[in-house]
N, C-alpha and C positions, 0 to 999 in steps of 0.2 A: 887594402883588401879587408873584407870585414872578416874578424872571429867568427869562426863556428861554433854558436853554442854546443856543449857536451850534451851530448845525449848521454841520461840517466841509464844503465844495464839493468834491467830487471830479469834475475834467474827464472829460467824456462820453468814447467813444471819438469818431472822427473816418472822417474818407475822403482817401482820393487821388486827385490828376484827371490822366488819363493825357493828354497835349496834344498829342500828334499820332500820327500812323500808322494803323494797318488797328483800336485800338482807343480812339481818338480822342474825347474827351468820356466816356467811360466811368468812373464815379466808384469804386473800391472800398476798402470799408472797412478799418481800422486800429484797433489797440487802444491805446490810452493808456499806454505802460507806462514806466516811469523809464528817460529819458533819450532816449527815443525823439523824433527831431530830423527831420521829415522834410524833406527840401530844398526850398524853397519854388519853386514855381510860374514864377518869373519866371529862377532861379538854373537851374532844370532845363531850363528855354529856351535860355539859355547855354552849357550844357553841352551840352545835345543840336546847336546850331549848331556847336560846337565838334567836335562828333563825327559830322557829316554824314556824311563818308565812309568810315565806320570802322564804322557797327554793324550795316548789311546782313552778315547771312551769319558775322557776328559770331559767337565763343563767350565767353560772358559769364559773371562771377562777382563777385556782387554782396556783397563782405563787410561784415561790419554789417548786414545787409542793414534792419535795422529794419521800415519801412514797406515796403519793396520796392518803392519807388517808381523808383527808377532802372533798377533792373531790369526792372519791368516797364513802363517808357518804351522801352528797350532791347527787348525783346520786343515790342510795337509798333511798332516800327520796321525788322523783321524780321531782328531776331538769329536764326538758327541755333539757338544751343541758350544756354538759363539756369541758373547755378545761383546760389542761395542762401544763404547761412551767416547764422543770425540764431540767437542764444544762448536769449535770452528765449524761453520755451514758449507763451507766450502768442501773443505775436509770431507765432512762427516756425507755430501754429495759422493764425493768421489769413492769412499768405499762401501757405498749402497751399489752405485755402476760395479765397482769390481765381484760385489755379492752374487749381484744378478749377472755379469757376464762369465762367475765360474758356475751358475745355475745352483746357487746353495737353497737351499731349504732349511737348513738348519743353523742359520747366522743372523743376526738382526744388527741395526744402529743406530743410537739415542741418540742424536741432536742435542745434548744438554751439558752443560757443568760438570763435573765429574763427580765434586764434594759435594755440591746440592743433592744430584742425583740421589748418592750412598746413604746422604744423612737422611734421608726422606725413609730410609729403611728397606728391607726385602721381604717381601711379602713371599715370593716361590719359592724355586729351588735354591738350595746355598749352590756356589762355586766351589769345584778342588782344585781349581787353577784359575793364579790372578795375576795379570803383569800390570805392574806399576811404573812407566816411563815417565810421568809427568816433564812439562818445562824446566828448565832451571832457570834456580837462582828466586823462586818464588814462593819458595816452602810449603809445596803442595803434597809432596810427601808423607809426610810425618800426619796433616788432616786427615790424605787418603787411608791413610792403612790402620789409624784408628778407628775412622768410620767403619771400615771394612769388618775389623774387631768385634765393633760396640751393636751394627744395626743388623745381623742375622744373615751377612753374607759369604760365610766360609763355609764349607764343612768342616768336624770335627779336626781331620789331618791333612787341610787344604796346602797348597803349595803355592808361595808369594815370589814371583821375580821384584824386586825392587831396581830400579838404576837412577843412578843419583848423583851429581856432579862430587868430586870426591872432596872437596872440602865442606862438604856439608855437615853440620853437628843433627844426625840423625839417630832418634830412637824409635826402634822399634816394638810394636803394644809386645807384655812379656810372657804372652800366652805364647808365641811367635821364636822357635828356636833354632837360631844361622846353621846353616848347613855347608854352602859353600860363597865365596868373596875373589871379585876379581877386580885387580884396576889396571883400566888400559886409557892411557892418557888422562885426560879430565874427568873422565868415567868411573865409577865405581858401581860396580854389581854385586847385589847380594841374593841367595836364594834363601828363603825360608820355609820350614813347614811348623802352622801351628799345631801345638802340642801341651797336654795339660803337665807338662814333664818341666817344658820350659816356666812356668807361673810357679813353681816352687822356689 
């Protein structure tokens, strides 16, 4: 009797569960795509306590954005205004679909680079909130949040989520002063707000 070849598993796509605010329990879809990590459920709780006071009225810029999970936690919670940077086309499809199926107006998404993007500079509004998820293990961190620094996208006392695999030797620019740090597994979270308090 002949062997059956094995058939290869390729993981399904997936969803996201947005846990609180005006779109609360609301699940929406994700693509599967290499490397895409999205912040578990229990982490983005943390974070969002962490950021109580910070994302009302907020303007947000979700790089990496992968999933757009935090992003659109943040938009739930009534940011101001979102944007986006997810590279992947797949990706960055699928949370245009979730933009337009919660009918935002006030959320966009770049198709591009993330570092490219930043380095190219800001020409509008600065950001007071920025998550920084990047991939791991590709030292994309440490570029983003220089750029971030260097090309006129914070405001003065912006506030930075960094998460970062916890064995990373990470510095942060030192305008930029640790507020609070968590590690859960492989994971390390750090929250920042820059401040000209920290450059001394």
């Amino acid at each position: 009797m002949r062997k059956k070849t094995p058939v290869k598993k390729v993981n399904a796509d997936g969803f996201i569960r947005i846990i609180s605010g005006k779109f609360r329990g609301r699940k929406l879809p994700v693509k599967n795509v290499e490397g895409l990590r999205p912040t578990t459920d229990r982490m983005k709780e943390t974070v969002f306590n962490w950021l109580m006071q910070d994302t009302r009225d907020a303007r947000v810029l979700d790089c990496f954005a992968g999933s757009g999970g935090l992003g659109f936690e943040a938009i739930s919670r009534f940011a101001e205004h979102t944007d986006f940077i997810e590279l992947d086309k797949y990706a960055a499809a699928q949370i245009q679909k979730n933009i337009d199926t919660l009918e935002l107006n006030h959320a966009q998404i770049f198709n591009n680079n993330s570092i490219t993007f930043l380095e190219k500079g800001n020409t509008g509004k600065p950001y007071s909130l920025v998550f920084v998820d990047p991939p791991f293990r590709k030292d994309f961190a440490h570029l983003c949040c220089h750029a971030l620094e260097t090309h006129n996208w914070l405001t003065n006392d912006a506030i930075i989520y960094v998460e970062i695999e916890k064995e990373l030797d990470f510095s942060a620019p030192k305008e930029w002063l640790l507020l609070k740090e968590k590690q859960a597994g492989q994971v390390l979270c750090k929250l920042y707000q820059r401040s000209a308090l920290a450059s001394i």
